[in-house]
N, C-alpha and C positions, 0 to 999 in steps of 0.2 A: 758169612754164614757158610759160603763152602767150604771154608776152613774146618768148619765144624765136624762137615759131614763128611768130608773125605780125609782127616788126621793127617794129613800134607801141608804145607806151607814152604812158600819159598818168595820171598820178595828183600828188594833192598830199601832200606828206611833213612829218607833224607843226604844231602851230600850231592856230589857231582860228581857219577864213576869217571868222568875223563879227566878230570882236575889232576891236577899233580902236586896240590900243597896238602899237606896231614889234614887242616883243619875244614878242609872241604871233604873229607875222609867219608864213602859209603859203610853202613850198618847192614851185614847183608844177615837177614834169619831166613834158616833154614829149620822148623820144626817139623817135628813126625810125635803122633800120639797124642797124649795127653796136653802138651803144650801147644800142640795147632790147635785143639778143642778148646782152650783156652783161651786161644789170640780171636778166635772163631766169638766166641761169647763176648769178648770185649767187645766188638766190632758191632753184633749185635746191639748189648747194652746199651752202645752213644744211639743205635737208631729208635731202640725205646725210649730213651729219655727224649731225642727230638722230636720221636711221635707226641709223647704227653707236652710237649711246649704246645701243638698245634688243636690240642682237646682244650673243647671249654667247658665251663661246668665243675663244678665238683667232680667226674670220671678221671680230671685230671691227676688227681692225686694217686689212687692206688696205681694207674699206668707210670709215674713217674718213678713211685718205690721198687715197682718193679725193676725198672731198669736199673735206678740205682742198687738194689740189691745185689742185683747180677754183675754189676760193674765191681760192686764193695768183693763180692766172691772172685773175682780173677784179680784182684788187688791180693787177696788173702794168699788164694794161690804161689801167687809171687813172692809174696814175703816168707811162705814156707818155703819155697823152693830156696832160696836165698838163705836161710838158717840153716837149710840142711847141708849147705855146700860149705859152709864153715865150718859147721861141725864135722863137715868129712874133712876139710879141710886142713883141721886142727888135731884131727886122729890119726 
């Protein structure tokens, strides 16, 4: 959620920075803007959906779409960002 609110990010994802073989390789992201509002939303997302595992009753459903919806929205995101870098790519 901070990521959300403050458009910063900076974390390394999996790996072991002291290693020295490629396949132990750190993933280091660094977003600003739009894309940390993004990783922000993800982040949230999985904790809506784990909220709605822990509701019972019927509430559980609309909490669950929620979350999934917002997870399916920074999926979309990605795959725009991703088409558009081809096609710049390509131009």
């Amino acid at each position: 959620m901070w990521f959300a609110i403050t458009q910063k990010t900076g974390f390394m994802f999996g790996g072991d920075p002291d290693s020295q073989y490629k396949r132990s390789a750190v993933m280091y992201v660094d977003a600003t803007g739009t894309d940390a509002i993004v990783i922000g939303c993800f982040f949230i997302a999985l904790g809506i959906v784990n909220a709605a595992l822990g509701v019972r009753g019927k509430r559980r459903i609309p909490v669950f779409w929620t979350g999934a919806g917002l997870m399916i929205a920074t999926f979309v995101y990605g795959l725009v960002q991703i088409v558009l870098a081809v096609v710049h790519f390509f131009d």
